[in-house]
C-alpha positions in Angstrom: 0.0 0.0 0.0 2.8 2.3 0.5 4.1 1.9 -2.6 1.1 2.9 -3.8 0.6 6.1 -1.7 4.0 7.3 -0.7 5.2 8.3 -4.5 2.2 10.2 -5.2 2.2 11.9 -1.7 5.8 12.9 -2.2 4.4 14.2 -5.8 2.1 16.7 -3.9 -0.8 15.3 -6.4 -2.2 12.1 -4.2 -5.0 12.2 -2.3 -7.7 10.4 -0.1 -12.0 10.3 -0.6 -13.9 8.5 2.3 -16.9 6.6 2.1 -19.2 4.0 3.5 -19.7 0.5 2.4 -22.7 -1.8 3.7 -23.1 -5.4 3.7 -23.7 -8.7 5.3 -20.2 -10.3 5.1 -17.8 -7.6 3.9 -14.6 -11.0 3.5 -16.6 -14.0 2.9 -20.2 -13.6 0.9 -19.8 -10.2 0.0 -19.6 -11.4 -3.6 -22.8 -12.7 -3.2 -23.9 -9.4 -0.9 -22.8 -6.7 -3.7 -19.8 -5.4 -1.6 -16.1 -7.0 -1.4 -14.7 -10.9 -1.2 -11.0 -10.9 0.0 -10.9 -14.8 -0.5 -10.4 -15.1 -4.3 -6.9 -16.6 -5.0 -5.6 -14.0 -6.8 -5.9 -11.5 -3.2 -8.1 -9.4 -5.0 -11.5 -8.4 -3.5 -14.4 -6.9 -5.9 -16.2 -3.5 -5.3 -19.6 -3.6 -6.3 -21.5 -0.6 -4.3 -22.5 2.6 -4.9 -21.2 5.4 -2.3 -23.1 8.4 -1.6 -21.5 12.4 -0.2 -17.9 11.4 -1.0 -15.8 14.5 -0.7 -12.8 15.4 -3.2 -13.6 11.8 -4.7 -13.2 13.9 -8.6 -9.7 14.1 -8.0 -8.2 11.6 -5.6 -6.3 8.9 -7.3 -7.3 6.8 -4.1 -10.9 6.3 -2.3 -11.4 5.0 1.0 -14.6 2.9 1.5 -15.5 0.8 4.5 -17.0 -2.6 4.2 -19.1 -3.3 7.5 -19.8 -6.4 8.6 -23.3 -6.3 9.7 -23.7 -9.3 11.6 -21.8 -8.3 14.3 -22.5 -5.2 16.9 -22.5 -1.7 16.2 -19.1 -0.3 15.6 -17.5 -3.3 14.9 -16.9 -5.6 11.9 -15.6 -2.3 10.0 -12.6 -2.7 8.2 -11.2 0.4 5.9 -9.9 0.2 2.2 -7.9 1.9 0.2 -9.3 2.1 -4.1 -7.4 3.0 -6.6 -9.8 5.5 -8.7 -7.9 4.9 -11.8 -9.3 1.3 -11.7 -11.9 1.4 -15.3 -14.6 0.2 -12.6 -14.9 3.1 -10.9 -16.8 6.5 -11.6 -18.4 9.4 -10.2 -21.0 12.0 -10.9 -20.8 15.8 -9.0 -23.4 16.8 -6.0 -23.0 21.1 -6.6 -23.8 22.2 -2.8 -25.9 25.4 -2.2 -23.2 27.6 -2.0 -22.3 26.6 -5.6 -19.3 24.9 -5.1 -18.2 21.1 -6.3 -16.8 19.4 -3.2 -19.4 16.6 -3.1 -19.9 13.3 -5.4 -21.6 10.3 -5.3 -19.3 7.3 -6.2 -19.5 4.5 -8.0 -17.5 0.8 -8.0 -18.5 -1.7 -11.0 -16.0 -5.0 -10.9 -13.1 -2.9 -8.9 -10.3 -4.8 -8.3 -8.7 -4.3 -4.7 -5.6 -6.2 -3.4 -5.9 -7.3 0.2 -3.1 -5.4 0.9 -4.4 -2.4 0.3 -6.3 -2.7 4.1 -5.4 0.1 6.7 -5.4 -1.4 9.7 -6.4 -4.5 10.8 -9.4 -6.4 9.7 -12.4 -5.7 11.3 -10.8 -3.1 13.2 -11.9 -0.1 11.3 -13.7 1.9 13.9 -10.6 3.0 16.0 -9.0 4.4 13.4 -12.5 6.6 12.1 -13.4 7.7 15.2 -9.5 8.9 15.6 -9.7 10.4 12.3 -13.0 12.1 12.8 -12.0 13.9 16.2 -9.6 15.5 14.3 -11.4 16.5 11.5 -13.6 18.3 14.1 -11.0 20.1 15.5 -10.4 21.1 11.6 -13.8 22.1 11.4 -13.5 24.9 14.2 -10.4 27.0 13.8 -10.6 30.4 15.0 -9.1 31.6 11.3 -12.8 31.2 9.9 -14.3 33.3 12.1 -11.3 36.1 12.3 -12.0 35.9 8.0 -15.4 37.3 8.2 -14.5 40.0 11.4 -11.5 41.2 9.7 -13.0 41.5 5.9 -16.1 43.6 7.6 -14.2 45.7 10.3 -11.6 46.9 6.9 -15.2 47.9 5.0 -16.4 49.5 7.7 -13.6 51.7 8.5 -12.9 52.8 5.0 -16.2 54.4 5.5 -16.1 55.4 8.7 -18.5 53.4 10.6 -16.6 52.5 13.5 -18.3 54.7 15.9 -22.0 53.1 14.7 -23.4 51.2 17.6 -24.8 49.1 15.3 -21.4 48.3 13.8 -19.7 48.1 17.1 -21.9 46.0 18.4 -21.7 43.1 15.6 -17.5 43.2 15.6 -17.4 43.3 19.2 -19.3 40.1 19.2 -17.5 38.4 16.3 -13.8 39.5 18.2 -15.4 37.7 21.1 -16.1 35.0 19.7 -12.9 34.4 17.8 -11.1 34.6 20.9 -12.8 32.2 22.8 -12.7 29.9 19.6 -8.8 30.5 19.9 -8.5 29.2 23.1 -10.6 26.0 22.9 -8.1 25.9 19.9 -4.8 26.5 21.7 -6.5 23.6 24.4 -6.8 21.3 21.7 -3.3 21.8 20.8 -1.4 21.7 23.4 -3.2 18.7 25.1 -0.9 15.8 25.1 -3.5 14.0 23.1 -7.2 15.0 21.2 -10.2 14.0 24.0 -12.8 13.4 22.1 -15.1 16.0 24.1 -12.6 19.1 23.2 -12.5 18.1 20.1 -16.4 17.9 19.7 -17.0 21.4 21.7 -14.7 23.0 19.4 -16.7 21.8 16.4 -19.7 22.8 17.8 -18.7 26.4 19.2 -17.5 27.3 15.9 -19.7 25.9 13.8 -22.6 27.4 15.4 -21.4 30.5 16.2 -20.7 31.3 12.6 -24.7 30.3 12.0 -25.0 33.9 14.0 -21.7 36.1 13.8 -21.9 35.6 9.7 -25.5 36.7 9.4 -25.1 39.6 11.6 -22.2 41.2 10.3 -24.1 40.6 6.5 -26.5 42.4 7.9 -24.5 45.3 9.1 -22.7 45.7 5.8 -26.3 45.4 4.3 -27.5 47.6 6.2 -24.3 50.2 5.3 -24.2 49.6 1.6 -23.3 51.6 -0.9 -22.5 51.0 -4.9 -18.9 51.0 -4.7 -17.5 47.9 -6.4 -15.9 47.1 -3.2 -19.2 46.7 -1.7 -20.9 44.7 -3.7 -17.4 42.2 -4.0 -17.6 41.8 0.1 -22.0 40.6 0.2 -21.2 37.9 -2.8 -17.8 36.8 -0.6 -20.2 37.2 2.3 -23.5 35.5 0.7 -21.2 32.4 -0.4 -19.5 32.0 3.4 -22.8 31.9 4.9 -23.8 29.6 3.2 -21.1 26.9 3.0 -20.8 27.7 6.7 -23.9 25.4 7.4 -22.0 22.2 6.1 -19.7 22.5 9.2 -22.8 21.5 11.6 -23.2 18.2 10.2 -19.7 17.6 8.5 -17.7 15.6 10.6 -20.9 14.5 12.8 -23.8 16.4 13.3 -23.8 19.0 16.3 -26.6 17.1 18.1 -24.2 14.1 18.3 -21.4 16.1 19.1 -23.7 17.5 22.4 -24.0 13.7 23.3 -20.5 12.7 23.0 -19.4 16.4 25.2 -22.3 15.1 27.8 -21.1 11.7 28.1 -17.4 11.8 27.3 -16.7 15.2 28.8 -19.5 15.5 31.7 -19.6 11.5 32.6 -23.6 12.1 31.8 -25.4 8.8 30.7 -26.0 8.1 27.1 -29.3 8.9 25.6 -31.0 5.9 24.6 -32.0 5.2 21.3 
């Protein structure tokens, strides 16, 4: 697998997709199942699935589906895969989001070949390894930068035209500066914990995320509000308009927010899960 990985990685032009894979028997019947069969003599398994909200799949030369056993509990039987997209079997056809903006696919495996040694991990044994993944993802999902972006694009506007002083104007950026700071520390936490807790890393998704649901609308509003037909204007709503909305994806990217409340109750507060 490293040879496979490592030469494009060290070309700058390799890259990873992830998706989910469902079926009975993911290494013994999966043939028969529609998903993968490791057992064939020749170590190859056979993708035959289709894999919906796979991100950066239109250019990764590599996919990463996981076949899950479904006869055994939840979270386990999940084993993670690495497919060459080059393979003639597999295709894909663009999911435009509503910000405009191609970052979505659904994917599509017809006969792909994949050598067994193309695993990560060990069999079975997939979970640890996305749950590790997706904690930091979230963390990704919730830097301070993001909201500082928005702050510091509409404080500039605002004091070319001299509306520092309006209380209306004053209020929104004082809020937003708040915000980014407190998102900065629950980002300096993060990093210089000895290792991600899952509950930091969740509360930092969900801070962000959700405070850029309010900060981004309110300092729209004030530059709405303030508009005049200067170019300049006009260039910061559409850079606003678009940020707003591809903002939302970040409260269900990674886990949806009312997850990541459960997982800060129970893994950060000791609360008891909610049944289901």
């Amino acid at each position: 697998m490293m040879d496979f990985t490592l030469p494009e990685r060290s070309q700058a032009v390799a890259d990873l997709a992830a998706g989910v894979l469902r079926g009975e028997d993911p290494w013994k019947e999966l043939a028969r199942a529609g998903l993968l069969d490791v057992s064939p003599p020749d170590g190859l398994g056979v993708l035959e699935v289709s894999v919906l909200h796979t991100e950066i799949g239109r250019r990764a030369p590599s996919m990463q589906p996981l076949a899950t056993l479904m006869t055994v509990p939840k979270h386990k039987g999940i084993t993670i895969l690495i497919v060459d997209t080059r393979d003639p079997g597999f295709s894909w056809t663009p999911i435009i989001t509503h910000d405009g903006a191609h970052h979505v696919n659904a994917t599509y495996y017809a006969g792909v070949r994949v050598p067994a040694r193309m695993r990560v991990g060990a069999e079975n044994e997939g979970w640890r390894l996305v749950t590790t993944q997706l904690n930091h993802e979230r963390v990704m999902l919730g830097p301070a930068g993001r909201i500082a972006a928005l702050h510091h694009r509409v404080r500039a506007w605002a004091a070319g035209r001299d509306l520092l002083a309006e209380p209306g104007v004053r209020r929104a950026l004082a809020r937003a500066s708040a915000v980014m700071r407190v998102n900065e520390l629950l980002n300096w936490h993060v990093a210089s914990a000895p290792t991600l807790d899952v509950a930091d890393a969740s509360v930092t998704k969900v801070f962000s995320s959700e405070q850029l649901q309010v900060i981004g609308p309110e300092l729209a509003e004030v530059v709405g509000r303030h508009a005049d037909d200067h170019p300049a204007t006009a260039d910061l709503m559409t850079w606003l308009d678009t940020q707003l909305k591809r903002t939302i994806v970040l409260t269900f990217g990674g886990g949806v927010n009312e997850i990541q409340r459960e997982l800060i109750a129970t893994a950060g507060l000791g609360l008891p899960r909610a049944p289901r």
